[in-house]
DRENGURO-610813 format. One line per field, with one value per residue: residue in three letters; x, y, z of N, C-alpha, C in turn; residue number from 1. Coordinates in steps of 0.2 Angstrom, whole numbers. Example, Ala and Ser with C-alpha at 12.3 -4.5 7.8 and 13.67 -1.06 7.14 Angstrom:
BEGIN
rest [Ala;Ser] $
n_c1 [66;64] $
n_c2 [-28;-11] $
n_c3 [39;35] $
ca_c1 [62;68] $
ca_c2 [-22;-5] $
ca_c3 [39;36] $
c_c1 [66;64] $
c_c2 [-16;0] $
c_c3 [39;39] $
nr [1;2] $
***
This chain:
BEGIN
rest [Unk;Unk;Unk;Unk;Unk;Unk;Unk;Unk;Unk;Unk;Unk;Unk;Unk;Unk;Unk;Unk;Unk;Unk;Unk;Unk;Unk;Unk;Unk;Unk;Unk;Unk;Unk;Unk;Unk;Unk;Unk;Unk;Unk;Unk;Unk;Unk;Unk;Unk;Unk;Unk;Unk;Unk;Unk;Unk;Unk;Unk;Unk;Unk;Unk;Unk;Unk;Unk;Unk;Unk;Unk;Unk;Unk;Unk;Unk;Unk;Unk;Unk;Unk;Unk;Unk;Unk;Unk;Unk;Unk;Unk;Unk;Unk;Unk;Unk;Unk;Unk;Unk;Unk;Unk;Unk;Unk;Unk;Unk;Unk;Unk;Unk;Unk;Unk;Unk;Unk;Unk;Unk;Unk;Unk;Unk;Unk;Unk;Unk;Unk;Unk;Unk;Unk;Unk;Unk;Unk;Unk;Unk;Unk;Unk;Unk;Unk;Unk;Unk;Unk;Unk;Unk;Unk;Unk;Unk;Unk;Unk;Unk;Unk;Unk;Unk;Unk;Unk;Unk;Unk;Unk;Unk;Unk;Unk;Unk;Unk;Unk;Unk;Unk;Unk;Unk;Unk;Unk;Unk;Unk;Unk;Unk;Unk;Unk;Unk;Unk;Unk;Unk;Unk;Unk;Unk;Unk;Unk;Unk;Unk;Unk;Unk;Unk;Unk;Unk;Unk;Unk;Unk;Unk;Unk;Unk;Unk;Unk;Unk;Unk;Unk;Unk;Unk;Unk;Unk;Unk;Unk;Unk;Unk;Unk;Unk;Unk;Unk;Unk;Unk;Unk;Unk;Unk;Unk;Unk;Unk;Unk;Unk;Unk;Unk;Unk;Unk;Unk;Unk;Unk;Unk;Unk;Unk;Unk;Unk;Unk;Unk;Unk;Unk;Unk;Unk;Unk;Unk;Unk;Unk;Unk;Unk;Unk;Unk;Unk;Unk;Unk;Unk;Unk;Unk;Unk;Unk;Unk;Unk;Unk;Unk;Unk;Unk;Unk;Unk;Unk;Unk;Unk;Unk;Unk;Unk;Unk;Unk;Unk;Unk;Unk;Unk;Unk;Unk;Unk;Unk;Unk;Unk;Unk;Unk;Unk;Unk;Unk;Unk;Unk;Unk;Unk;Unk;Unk;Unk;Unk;Unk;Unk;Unk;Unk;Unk;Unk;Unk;Unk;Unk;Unk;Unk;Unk;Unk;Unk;Unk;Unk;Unk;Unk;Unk;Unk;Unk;Unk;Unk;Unk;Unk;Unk;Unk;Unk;Unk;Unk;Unk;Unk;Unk;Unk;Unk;Unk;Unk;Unk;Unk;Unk;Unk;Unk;Unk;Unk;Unk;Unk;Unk;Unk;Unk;Unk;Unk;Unk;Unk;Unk;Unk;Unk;Unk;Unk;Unk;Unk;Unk;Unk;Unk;Unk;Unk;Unk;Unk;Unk;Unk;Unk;Unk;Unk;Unk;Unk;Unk;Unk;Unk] $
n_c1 [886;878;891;902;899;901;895;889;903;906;895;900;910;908;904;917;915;908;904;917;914;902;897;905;901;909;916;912;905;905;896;886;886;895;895;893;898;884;882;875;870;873;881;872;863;855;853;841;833;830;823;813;805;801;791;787;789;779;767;766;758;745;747;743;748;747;734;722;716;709;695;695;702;715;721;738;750;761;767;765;773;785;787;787;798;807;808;810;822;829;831;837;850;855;856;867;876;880;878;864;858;861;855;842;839;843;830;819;820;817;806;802;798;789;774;757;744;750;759;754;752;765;769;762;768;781;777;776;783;797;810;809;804;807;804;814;823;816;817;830;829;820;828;839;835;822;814;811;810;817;830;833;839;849;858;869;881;877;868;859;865;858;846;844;847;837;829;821;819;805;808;820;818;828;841;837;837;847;848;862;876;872;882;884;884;875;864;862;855;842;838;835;824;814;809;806;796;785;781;776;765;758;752;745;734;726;722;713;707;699;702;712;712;718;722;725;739;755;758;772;778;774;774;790;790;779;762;758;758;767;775;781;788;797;803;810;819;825;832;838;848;854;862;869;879;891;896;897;909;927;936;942;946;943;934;921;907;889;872;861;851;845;846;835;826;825;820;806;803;804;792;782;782;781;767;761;760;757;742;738;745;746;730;723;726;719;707;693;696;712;708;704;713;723;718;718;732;736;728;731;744;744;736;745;756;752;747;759;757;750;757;762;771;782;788;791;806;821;829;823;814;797;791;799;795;782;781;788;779;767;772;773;760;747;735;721;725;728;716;707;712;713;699;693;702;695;684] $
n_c2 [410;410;400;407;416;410;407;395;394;407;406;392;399;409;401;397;405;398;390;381;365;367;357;359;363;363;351;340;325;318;310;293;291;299;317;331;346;358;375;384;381;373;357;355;363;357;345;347;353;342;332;338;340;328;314;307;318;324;318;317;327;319;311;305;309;310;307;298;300;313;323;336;353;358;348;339;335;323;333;345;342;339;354;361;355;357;370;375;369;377;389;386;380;393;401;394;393;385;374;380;374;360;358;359;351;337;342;338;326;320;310;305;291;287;279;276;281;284;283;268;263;258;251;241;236;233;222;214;212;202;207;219;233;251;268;276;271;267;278;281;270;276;286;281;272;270;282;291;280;268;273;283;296;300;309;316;311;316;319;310;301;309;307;295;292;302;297;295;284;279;282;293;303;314;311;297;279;266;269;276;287;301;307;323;336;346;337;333;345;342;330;333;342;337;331;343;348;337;334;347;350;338;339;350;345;334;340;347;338;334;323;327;340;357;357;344;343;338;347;354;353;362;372;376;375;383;389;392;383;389;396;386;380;392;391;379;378;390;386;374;382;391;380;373;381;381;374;385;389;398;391;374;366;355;339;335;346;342;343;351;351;358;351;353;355;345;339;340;341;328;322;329;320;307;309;313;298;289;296;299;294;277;276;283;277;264;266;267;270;268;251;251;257;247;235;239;240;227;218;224;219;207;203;208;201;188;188;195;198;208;222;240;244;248;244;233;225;219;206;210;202;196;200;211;221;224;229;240;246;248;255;266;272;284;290;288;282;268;265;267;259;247;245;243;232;223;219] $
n_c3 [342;354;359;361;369;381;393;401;408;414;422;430;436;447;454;462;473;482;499;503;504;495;482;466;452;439;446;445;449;436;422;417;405;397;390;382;386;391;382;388;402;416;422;431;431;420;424;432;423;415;424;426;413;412;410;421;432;430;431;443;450;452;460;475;493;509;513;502;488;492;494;493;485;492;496;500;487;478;467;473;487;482;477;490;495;488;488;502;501;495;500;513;507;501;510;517;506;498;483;475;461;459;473;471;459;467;473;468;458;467;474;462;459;467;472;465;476;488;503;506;494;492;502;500;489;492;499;488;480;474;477;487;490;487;486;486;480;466;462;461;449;438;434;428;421;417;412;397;385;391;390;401;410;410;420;432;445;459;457;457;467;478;476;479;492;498;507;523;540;549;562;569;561;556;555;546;545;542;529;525;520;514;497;498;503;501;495;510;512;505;511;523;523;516;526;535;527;525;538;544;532;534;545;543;533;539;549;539;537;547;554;564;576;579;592;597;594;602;615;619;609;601;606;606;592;588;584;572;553;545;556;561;550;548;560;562;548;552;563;554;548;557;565;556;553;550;539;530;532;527;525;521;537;546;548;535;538;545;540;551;566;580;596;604;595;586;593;595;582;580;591;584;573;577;583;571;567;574;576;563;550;556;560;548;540;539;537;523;511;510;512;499;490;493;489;474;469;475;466;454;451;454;443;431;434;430;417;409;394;394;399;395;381;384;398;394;397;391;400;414;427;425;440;440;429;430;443;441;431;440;449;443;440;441;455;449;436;440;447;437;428;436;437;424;419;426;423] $
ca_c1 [886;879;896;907;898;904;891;890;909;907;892;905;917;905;902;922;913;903;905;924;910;897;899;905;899;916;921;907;909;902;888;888;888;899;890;897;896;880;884;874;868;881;879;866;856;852;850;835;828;829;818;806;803;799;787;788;787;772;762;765;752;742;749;743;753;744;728;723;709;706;691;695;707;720;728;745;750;768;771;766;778;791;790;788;805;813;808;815;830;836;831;844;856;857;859;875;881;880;876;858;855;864;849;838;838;839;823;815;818;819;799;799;798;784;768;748;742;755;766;751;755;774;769;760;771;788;774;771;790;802;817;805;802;809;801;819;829;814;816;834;828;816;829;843;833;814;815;815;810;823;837;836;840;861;861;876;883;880;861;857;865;854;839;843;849;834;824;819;814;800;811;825;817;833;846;836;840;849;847;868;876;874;888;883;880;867;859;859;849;834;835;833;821;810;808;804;789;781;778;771;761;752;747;739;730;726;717;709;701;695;706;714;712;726;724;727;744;757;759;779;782;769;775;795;790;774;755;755;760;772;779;784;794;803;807;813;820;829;835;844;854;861;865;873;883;900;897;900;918;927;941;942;949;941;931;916;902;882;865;858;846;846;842;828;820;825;815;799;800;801;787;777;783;776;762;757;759;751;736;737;745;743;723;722;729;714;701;693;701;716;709;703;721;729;714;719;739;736;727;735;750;744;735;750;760;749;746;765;757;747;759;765;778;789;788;796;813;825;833;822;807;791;789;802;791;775;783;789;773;764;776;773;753;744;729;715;725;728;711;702;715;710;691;694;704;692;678] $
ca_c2 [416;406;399;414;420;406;408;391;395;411;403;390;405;411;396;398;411;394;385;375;360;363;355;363;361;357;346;334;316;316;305;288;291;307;322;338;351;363;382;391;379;371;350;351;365;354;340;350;354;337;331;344;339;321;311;306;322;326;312;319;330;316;305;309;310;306;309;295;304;316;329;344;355;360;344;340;328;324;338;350;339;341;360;364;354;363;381;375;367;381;392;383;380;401;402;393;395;378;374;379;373;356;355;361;346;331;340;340;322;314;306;303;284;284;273;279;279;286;276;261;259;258;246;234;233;231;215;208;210;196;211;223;239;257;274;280;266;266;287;283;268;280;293;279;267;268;288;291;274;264;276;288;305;301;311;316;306;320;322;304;302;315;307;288;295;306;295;290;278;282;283;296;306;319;308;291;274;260;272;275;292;305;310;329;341;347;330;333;349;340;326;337;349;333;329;350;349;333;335;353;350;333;342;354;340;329;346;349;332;332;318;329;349;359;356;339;342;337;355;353;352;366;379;376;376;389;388;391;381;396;397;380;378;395;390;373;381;395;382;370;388;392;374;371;386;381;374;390;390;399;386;368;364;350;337;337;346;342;346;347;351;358;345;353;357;339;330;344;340;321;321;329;313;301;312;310;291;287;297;302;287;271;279;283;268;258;269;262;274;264;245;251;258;240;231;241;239;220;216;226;218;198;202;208;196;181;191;201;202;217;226;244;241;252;242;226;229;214;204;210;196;200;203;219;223;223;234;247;249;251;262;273;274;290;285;288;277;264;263;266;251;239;242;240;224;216;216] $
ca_c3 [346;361;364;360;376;388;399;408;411;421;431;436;441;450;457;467;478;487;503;500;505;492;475;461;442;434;447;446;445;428;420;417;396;395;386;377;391;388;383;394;407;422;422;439;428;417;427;434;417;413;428;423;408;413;411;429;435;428;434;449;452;451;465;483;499;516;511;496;484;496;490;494;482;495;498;497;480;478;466;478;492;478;475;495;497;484;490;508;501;492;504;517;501;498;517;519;501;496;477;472;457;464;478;467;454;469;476;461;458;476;475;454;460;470;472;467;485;493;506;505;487;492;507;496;481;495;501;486;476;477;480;492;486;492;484;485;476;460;461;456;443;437;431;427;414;414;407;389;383;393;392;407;411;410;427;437;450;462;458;459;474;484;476;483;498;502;513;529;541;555;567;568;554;554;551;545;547;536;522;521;521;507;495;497;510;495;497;518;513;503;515;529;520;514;534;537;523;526;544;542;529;535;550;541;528;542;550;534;533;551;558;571;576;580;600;600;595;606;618;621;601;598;611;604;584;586;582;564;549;544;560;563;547;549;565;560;542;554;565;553;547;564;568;551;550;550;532;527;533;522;522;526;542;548;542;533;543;544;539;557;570;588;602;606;589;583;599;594;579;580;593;579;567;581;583;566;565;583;576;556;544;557;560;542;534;541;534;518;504;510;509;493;487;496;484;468;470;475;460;448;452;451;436;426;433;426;410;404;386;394;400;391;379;390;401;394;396;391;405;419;427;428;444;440;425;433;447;435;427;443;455;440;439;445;460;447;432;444;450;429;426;440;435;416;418;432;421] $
c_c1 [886;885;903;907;898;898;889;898;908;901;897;911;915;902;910;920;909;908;911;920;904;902;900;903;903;919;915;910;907;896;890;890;890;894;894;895;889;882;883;872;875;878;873;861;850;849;844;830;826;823;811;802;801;794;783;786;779;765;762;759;745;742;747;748;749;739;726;715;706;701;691;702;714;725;733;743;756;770;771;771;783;791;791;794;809;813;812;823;834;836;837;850;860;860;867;878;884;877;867;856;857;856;842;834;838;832;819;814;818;812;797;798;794;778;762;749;746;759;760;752;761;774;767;765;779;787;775;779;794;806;814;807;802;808;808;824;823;814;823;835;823;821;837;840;825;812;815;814;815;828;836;837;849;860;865;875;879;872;856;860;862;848;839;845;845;831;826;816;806;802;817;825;822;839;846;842;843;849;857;869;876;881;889;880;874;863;856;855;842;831;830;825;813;805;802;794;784;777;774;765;755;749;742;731;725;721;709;703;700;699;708;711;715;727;724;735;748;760;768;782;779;772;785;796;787;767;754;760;766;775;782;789;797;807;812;819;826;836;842;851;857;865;869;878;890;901;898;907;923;936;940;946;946;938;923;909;896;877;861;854;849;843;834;822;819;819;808;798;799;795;780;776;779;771;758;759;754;742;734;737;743;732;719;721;721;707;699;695;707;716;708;710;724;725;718;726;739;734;730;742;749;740;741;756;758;748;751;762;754;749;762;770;784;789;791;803;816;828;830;815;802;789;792;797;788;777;784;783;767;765;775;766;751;738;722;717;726;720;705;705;711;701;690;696;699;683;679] $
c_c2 [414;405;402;416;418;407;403;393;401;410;398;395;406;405;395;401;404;392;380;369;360;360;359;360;357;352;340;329;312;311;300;286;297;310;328;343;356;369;386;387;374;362;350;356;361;346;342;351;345;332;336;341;333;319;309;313;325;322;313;321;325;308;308;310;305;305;305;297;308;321;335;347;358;353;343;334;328;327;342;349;342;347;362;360;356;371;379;375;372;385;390;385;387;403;399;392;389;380;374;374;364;353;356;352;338;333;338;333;318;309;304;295;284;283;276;276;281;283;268;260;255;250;241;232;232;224;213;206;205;203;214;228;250;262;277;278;267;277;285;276;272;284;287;273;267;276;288;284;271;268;279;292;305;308;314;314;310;320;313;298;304;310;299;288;298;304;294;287;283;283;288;298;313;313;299;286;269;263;273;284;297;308;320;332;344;344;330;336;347;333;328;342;345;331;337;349;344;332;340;352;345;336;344;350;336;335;349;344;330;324;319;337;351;359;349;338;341;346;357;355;359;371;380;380;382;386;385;387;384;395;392;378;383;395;385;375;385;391;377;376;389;386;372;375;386;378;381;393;392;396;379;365;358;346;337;338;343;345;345;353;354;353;348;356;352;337;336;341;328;319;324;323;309;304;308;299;289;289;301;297;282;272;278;279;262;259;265;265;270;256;246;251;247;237;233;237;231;215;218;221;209;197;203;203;190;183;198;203;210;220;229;243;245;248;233;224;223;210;206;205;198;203;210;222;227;230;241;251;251;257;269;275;281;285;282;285;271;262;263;257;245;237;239;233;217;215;209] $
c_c3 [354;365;364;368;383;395;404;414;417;426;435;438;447;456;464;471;484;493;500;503;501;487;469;455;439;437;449;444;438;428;418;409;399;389;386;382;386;388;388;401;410;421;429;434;423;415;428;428;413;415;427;420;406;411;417;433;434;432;441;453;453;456;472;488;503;516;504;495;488;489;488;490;484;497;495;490;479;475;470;483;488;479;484;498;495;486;498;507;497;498;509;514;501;505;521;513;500;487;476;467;458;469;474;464;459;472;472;459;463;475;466;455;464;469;469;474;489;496;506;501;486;498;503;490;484;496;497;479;478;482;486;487;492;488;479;479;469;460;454;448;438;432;429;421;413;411;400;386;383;392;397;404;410;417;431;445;456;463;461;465;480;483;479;489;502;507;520;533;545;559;564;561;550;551;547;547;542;529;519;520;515;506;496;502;507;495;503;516;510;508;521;529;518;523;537;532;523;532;544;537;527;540;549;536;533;546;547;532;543;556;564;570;580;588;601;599;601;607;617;613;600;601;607;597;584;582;577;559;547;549;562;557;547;553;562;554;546;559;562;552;550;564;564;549;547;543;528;529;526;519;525;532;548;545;541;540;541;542;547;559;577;591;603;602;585;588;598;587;576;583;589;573;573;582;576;565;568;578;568;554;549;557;553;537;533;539;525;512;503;509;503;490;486;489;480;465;469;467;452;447;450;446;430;427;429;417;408;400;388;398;395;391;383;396;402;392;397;397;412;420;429;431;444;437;427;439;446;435;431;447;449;438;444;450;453;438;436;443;441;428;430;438;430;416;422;429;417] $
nr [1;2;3;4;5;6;7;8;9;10;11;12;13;14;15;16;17;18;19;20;21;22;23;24;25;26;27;28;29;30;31;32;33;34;35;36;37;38;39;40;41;42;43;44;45;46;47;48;49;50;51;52;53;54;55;56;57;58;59;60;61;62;63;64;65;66;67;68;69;70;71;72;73;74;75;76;77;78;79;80;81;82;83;84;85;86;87;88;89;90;91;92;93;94;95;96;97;98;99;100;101;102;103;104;105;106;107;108;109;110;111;112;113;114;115;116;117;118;119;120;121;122;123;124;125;126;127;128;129;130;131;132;133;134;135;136;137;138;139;140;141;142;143;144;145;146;147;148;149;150;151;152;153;154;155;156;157;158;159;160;161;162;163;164;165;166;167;168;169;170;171;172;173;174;175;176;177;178;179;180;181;182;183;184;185;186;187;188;189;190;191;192;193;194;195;196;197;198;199;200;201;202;203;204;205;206;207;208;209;210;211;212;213;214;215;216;217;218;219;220;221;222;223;224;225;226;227;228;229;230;231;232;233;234;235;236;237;238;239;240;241;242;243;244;245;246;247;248;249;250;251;252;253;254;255;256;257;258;259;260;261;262;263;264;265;266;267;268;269;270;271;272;273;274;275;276;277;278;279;280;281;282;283;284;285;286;287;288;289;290;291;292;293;294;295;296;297;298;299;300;301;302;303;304;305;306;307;308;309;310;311;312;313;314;315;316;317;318;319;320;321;322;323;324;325;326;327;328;329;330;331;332;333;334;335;336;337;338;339;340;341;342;343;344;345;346;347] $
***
């Protein structure tokens, strides 16, 4: 009956009405094993459900952000990052008529590769791997082999794209640096939208745990963006919309546009990214939740390297070297398995 009723096909009809710049469903670049179209869902739907239903996803809610073991129940945690990227990034998406479900499933997996402890975790396990180590590049080995006991999510080209493409540096946090350009203007918008929610919502954590309070913000950035939390990202949020408008062109006549910013709501809101470095993570970093983290990461690390046999069998995948191994099995511990393991083991 289901497929009498074609129902992924008139979502991708429905789908000709988008931006001639988003992405369509039937014209993805497919998956790396080919799969039997689904009846009711479009290939990026079920990209999204797939990431849902991870493993990785889940262990999110158990990974911090800026904040490592914070006490209080409103801090952020990278599922919370996750979901407040994907409510902006549709939000933009629906606003210039770009593919939802598309921006949807890179928000949704963009940070499945990252560290217990937040960026320390990420910093010590870039120190301590031969290759180095980048949150964005283990998102997309996360959903291309370590899934599913070694198989992966099988993916589309399209989604794991956006998700190895979302980061950036510290510097030039609109259009990062050395990261290489996204395949998708869908991808700009998680990229762009990962930048919107992480600045807003360390300010307010960083507030919350007494570090700063809202008048040591930089004035210049604060009078542009607005006082409140709210108001700085629907500034920012309203901003990328106008400035991006022309993706909604309802032919193509030039070349590909951008996911951008105005000058003068870019240079606000970069003065809030160096704001928070100057005086949130470099500050933060040095406090002792974070040498604990560095400890935890450090040992964990040069214990399984000396002793592979105790690493989970998932984690001993043919033809890679321990130090990959060892990397896998930790980029994927929550803070508080992490830190039961390093005790366990160091007895």
């Amino acid at each position: 009956m289901i497929e009498q009723l074609k129902i992924r096909q008139f979502t991708e009809e429905r789908e000709e009405t988008l931006s001639p710049y988003a992405v369509k469903s039937r014209l993805s670049k497919g998956r790396e094993k080919p799969e039997e179209p689904d009846p009711i869902r479009t290939c990026f739907q079920r990209d999204r459900d797939r990431i849902i239903h991870s493993k990785s996803f889940r262990r999110l809610k158990h990974k911090t952000g800026a904040f490592i073991a914070p006490l209080g129940d409103h801090f952020v945690t990278r599922l919370t990052h996750t979901l407040e990227v994907q409510q902006i990034a549709r939000t933009i998406a629906r606003a210039l008529n770009l593919n939802e479900d598309l921006t949807e499933a890179i928000a949704l997996g963009h940070d499945l590769g990252h560290t217990p402890f937040g960026h320390v975790g990420e910093e010590v396990l870039n120190e301590l791997f031969p290759g180095g180590f980048k949150h964005n590049e283990q998102s997309l080995r996360v959903v291309e082999l370590l899934e599913k006991d070694g198989q992966g999510l099988n993916l589309t080209w399209e989604v794991r794209d956006g998700i190895v493409h979302h980061s950036k540096s510290s510097k030039g946090i609109i259009l990062g640096e050395g990261w290489g350009p996204v395949g998708t203007i869908e991808g700009e918008v998680v990229k762009i939208s990962d930048a919107v929610a992480y600045i807003n919502h360390d300010i307010e954590d960083a507030i919350r745990a007494g570090v700063i309070t809202g008048a040591d913000l930089p004035r210049p950035a604060i009078k542009a963006l607005g006082t409140r939390h709210s108001q700085r990202v629907n500034t920012m949020v309203c901003d990328i919309i106008t400035n991006s408008w022309d993706v909604r062109a309802c032919d193509i006549i030039k070349a590909r546009p951008t996911i951008r910013m105005s000058p003068d709501v870019i240079g606000a809101a970069e003065a809030l990214n160096d704001f928070l470095f100057q005086r949130v993570y470099n500050v933060h970093s040095a406090k002792k939740e974070a040498a604990k983290a560095r400890e935890v990461v450090r040992f964990l690390y040069m214990y399984y390297v000396k002793n592979p046999d105790k690493l989970p069998q998932e984690y001993r995948h043919k033809g890679d070297s321990i130090e990959r191994r060892v990397t896998d099995n930790i980029a994927g511990m929550t803070d508080q398995y992490a830190l039961r393991m390093a005790e366990e083991l160091n007895k």
